[in-house]
C-alpha positions in Angstrom: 0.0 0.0 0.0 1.7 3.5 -1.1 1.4 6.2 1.9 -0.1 9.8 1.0 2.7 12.1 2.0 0.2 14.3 3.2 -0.8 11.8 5.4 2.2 10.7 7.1 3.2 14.4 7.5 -0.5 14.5 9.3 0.3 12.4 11.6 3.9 13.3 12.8 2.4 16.9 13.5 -0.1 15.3 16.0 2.6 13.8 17.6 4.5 17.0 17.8 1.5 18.9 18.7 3.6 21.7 20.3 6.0 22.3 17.3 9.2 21.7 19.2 10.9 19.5 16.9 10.2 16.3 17.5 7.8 13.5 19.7 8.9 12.0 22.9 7.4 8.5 24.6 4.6 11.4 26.2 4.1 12.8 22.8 2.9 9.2 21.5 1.1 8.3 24.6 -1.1 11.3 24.4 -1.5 10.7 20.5 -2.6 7.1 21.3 -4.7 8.4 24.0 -6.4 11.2 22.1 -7.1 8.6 19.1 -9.4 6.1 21.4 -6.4 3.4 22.6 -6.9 2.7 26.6 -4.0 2.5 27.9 -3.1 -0.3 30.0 0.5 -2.1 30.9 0.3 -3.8 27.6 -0.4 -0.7 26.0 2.8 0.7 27.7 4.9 -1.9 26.5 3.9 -1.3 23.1 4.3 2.7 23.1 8.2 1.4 24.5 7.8 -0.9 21.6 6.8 1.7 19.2 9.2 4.4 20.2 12.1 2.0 20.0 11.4 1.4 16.5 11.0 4.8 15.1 13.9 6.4 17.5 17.3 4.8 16.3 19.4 6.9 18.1 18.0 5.9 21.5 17.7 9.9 22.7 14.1 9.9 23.1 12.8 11.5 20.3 11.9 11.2 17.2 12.4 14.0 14.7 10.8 14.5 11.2 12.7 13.1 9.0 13.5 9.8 11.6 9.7 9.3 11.0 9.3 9.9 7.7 12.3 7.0 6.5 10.3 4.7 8.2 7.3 5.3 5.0 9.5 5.6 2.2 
């Protein structure tokens, strides 16, 4: 399935709600939230799970263009 840019880009600035940058673990948790996931231990393992993959550097957060390689 090819991705709409438009919709990836979406998507990272609902993360980054605040415009600093980049998300963080809280950035994704709130995104989840916000979007109708109940959080629960599992559903902290998998936003552990989920930032892992997207931040390679291990620092935390995830910048644009970290998210972005991820679609293309």
């Amino acid at each position: 399935m090819k991705n709409n840019c438009y919709d990836i880009e979406r998507v990272y600035f609902e993360l980054d709600r605040t415009r600093k940058g980049y998300f963080d673990r809280h950035d994704l948790k709130i995104y989840m939230m916000t979007n109708g996931v109940k959080l629960g231990l599992m559903h902290e393992q998998e936003i552990d799970l989920i930032m892992n993959y997207y931040d390679r550097r291990q620092i935390g957060r995830v910048k644009f263009d970290e998210f972005v390689d991820e679609f293309v």
